[in-house]
Backbone as CSV, one residue per row, in Angstrom:
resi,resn,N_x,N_y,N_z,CA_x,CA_y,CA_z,C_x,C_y,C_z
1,UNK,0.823,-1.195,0.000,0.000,0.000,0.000,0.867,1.259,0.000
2,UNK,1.851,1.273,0.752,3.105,2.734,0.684,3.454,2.478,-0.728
3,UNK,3.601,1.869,-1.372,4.590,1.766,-2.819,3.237,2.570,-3.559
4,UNK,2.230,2.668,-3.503,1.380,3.186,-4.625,1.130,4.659,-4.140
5,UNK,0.933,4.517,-2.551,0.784,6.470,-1.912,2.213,7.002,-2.137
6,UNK,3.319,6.286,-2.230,4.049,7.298,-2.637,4.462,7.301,-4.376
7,UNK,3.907,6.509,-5.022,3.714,6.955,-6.536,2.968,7.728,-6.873
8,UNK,1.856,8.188,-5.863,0.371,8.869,-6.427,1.090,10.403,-5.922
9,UNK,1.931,10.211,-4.676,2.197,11.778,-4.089,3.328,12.139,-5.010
10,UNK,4.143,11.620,-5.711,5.232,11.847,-6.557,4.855,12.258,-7.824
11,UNK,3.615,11.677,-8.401,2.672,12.205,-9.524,2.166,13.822,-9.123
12,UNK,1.088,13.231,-8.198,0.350,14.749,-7.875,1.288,15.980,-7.634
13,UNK,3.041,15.816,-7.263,3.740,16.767,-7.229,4.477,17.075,-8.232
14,UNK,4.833,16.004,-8.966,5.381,16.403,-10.335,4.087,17.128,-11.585
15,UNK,2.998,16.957,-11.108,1.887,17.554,-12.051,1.387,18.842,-12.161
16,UNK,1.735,19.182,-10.418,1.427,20.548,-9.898,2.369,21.329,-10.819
17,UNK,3.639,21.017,-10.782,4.537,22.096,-11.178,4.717,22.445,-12.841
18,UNK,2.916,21.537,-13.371,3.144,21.546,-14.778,1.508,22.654,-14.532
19,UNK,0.662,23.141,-13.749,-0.138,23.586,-13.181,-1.533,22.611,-13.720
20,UNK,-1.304,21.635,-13.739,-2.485,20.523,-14.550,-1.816,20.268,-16.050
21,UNK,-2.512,19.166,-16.209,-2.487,18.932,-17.436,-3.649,18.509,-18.062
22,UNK,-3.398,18.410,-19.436,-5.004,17.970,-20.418,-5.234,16.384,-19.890
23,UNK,-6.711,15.815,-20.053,-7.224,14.622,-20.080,-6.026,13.946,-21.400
24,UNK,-6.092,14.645,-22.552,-5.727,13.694,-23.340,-4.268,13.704,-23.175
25,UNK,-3.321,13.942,-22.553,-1.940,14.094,-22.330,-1.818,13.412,-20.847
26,UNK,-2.526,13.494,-20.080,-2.083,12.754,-18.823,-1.894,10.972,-18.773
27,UNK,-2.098,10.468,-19.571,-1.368,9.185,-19.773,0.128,9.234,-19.939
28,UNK,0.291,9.713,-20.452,1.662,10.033,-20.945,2.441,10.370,-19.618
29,UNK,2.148,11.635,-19.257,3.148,12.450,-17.959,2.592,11.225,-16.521
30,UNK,2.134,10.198,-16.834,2.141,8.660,-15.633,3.106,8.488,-15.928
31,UNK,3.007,7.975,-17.508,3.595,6.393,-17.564,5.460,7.358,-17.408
32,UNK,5.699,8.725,-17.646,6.613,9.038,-17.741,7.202,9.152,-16.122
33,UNK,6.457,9.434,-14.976,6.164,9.073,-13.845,6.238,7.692,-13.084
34,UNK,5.829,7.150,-13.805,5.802,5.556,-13.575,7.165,4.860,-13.955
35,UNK,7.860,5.391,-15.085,9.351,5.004,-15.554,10.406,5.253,-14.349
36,UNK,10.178,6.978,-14.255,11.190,7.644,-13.226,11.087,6.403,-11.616
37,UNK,9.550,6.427,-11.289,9.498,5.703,-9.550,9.751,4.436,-9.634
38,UNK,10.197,3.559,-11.028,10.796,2.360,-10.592,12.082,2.107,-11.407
39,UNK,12.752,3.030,-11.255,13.726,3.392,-11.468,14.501,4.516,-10.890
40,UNK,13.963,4.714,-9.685,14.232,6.058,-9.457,15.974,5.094,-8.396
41,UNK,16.213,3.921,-8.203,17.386,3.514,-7.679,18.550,3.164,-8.271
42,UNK,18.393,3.584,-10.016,19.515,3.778,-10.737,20.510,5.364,-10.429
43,UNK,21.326,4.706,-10.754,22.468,6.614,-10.747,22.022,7.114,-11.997
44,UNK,22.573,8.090,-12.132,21.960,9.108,-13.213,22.623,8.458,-14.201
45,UNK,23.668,7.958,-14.255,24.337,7.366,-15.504,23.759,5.659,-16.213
46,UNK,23.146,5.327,-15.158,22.482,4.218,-15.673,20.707,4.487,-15.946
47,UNK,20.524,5.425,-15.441,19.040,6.172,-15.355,18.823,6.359,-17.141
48,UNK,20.091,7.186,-17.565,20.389,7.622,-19.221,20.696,6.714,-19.780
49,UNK,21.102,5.638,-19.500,21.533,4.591,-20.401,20.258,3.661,-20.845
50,UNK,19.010,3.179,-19.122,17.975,2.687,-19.343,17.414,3.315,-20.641
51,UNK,16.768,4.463,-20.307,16.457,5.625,-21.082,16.351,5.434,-22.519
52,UNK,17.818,5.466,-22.932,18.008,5.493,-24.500,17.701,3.760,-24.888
53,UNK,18.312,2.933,-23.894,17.517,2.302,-24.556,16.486,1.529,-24.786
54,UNK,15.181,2.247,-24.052,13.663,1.580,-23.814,13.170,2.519,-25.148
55,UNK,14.287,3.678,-25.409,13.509,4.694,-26.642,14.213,3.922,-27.813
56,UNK,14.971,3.284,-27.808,15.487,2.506,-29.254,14.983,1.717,-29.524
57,UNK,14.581,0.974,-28.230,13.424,-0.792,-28.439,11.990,-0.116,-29.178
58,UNK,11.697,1.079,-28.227,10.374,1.682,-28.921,10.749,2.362,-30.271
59,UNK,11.466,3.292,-30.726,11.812,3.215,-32.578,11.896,2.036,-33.163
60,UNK,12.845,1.144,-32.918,12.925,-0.054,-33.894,11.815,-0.914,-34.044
61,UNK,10.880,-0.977,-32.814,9.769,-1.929,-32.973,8.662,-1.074,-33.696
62,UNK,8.947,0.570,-33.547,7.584,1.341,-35.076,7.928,1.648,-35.985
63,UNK,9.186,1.038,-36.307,9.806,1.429,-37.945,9.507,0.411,-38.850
């Protein structure tokens, strides 16, 4: 039950500082939310490395 109140309070604070967002865009700023909080125990250098390449698996698999 803590693993999801503190995903929901890490959302609701990363959202504030966007002052809301649209219905049709808030999937997106989760799942981008959802990447960062289970991953948030990488270093920044493996954080960028995940990164590039979950975005290469996603290009090569819509090309």
């Amino acid at each position: 039950m803590n693993g999801i109140e503190g995903f929901w309070g890490c959302l609701k604070e990363h959202l504030l500082k966007h002052h809301g967002v649209s219905k049709y865009n808030l999937i997106y700023y989760v799942k981008e939310q959802e990447f960062r909080f289970n991953n948030r125990h990488l270093s920044t250098e493996e954080f960028v490395l995940k990164l590039i390449s979950v975005l290469l698996n996603f290009s090569s698999r819509n090309a």
